[in-house]
C-alpha positions in Angstrom: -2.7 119.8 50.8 -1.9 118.2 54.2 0.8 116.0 54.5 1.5 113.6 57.7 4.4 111.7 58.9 5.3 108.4 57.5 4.3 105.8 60.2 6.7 103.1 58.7 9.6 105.3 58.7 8.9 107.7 61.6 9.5 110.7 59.0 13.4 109.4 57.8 12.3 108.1 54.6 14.7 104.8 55.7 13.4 101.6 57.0 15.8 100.5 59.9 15.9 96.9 60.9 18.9 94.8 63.4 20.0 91.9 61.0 23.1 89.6 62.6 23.6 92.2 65.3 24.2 95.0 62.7 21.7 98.1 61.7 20.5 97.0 58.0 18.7 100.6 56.0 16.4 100.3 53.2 14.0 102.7 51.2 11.3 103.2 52.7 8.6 102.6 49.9 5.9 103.5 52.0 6.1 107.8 51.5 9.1 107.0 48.7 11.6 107.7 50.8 10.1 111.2 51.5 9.3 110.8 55.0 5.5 112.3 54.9 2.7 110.4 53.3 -0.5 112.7 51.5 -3.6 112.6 53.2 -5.3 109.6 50.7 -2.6 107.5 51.4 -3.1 108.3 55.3 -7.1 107.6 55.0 -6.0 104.3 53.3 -3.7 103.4 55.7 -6.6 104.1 58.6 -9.1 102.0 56.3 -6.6 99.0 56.3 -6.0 99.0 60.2 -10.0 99.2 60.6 -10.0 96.0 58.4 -7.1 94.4 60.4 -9.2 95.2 63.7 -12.5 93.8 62.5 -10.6 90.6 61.3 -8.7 90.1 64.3 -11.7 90.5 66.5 -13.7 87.7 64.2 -10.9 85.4 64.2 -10.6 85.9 67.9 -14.5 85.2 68.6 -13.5 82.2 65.8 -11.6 80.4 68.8 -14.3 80.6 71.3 -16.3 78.3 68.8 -16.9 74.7 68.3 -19.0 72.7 65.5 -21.3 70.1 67.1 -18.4 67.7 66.7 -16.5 69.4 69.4 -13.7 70.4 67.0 -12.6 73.7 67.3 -9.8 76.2 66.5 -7.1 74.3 67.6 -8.5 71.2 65.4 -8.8 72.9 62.6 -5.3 74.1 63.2 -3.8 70.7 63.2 -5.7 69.4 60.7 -4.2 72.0 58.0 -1.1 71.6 59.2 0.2 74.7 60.9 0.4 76.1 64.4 -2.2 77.9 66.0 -0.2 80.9 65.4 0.0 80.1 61.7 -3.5 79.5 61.3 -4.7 82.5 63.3 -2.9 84.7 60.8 -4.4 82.5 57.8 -7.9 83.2 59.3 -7.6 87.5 59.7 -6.0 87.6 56.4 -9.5 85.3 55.3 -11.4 87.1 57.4 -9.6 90.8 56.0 -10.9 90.0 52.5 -14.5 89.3 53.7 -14.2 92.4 55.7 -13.2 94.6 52.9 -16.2 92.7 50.7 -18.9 93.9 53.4 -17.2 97.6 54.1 -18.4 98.1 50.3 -21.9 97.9 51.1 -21.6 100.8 54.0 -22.0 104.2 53.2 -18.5 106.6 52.9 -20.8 108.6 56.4 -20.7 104.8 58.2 -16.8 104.5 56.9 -15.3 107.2 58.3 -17.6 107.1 61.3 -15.7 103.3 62.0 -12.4 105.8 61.0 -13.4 108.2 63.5 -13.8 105.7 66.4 -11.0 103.6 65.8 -8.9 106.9 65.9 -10.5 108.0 69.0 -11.2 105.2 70.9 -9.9 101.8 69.9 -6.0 103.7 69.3 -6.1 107.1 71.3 -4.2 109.5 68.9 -3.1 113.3 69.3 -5.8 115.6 67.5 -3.2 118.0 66.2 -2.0 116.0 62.9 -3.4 118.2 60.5 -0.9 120.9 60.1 -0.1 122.2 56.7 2.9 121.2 54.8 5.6 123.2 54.6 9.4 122.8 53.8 10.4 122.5 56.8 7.5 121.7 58.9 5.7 118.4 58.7 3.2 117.4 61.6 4.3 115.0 63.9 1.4 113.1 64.4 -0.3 110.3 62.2 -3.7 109.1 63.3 -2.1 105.3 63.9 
C-alpha cells in the first residue's frame, strides 16, 4: 500500500502556527499525527481541491454578472450584510456543495480524468510520489 506525505503537516505529524509572537504545536489530525496519509485519503484530498477550483472559478464568473436590475456581486454583498470577501467565501462554499451534487452524475473515468488535469496542469506536481512505504522512507511528494 502507498503511503504519501501529509500536506497539512509537511510529514511532522504537528501543526505549527505563530500565536502572540510565539510557535503554538498541535496534533495534526489530518494523517493522526503520523506524518503520511494512505492513498484514499490522498485521492480525497485531490477530489476536494477539484471541488474548491470549480467553485472558485463559478463564483469568480458570479462577479462578472448582473441581473437586469443592474445589481450585481457587490449588491448582493451589502444587502446580506457582509464584505465582498465574506460573501465570496459564502458563495464557493454554496457553489462546493452544488459542485459535489453534479460530480455524482460523472463517471469515476471523467473523475479522475478532472484529477489527472488538475494535478498536471491547473497545480504542476512532481511525478514521483508514488513510492512504497517503508519504515523509514516515505515519498516526498503529494499530488497538491
Amino acid at each position: 500500500m502507498h503511503k504519501y506525505k501529509c500536506p497539512n503537516c509537511q510529514g511532522t505529524g504537528k501543526q505549527v502556527w505563530e500565536e502572540d509572537f510565539k510557535k503554538q504545536f498541535d496534533v495534526c489530525y489530518h494523517c493522526s499525527n503520523t506524518g503520511v496519509i494512505d492513498h484514499e485519503t490522498m485521492e480525497n484530498d485531490l477530489l476536494n481541491q477539484l471541488v474548491n477550483v470549480i467553485a472558485v472559478k463559478m463564483s469568480e464568473l458570479s462577479k462578472k454578472e448582473v441581473n437586469e436590475n443592474g445589481e450585481g456581486f457587490e449588491f448582493f454583498a451589502a444587502e446580506s450584510g457582509l464584505s465582498d470577501r465574506e460573501y465570496f467565501i459564502h458563495d464557493v462554499w454554496k457553489n462546493e456543495k452544488s459542485v459535489i451534487k453534479e460530480l455524482t452524475f460523472l463517471s469515476p473515468q471523467f473523475i479522475n480524468a478532472l484529477k489527472s488535469l488538475l494535478t498536471t496542469k491547473i497545480q504542476p506536481i512532481k511525478k514521483e510520489f508514488k513510492e512504497e512505504f517503508k519504515e523509514e522512507s516515505v515519498s516526498e511528494d503529494i499530488p497538491f
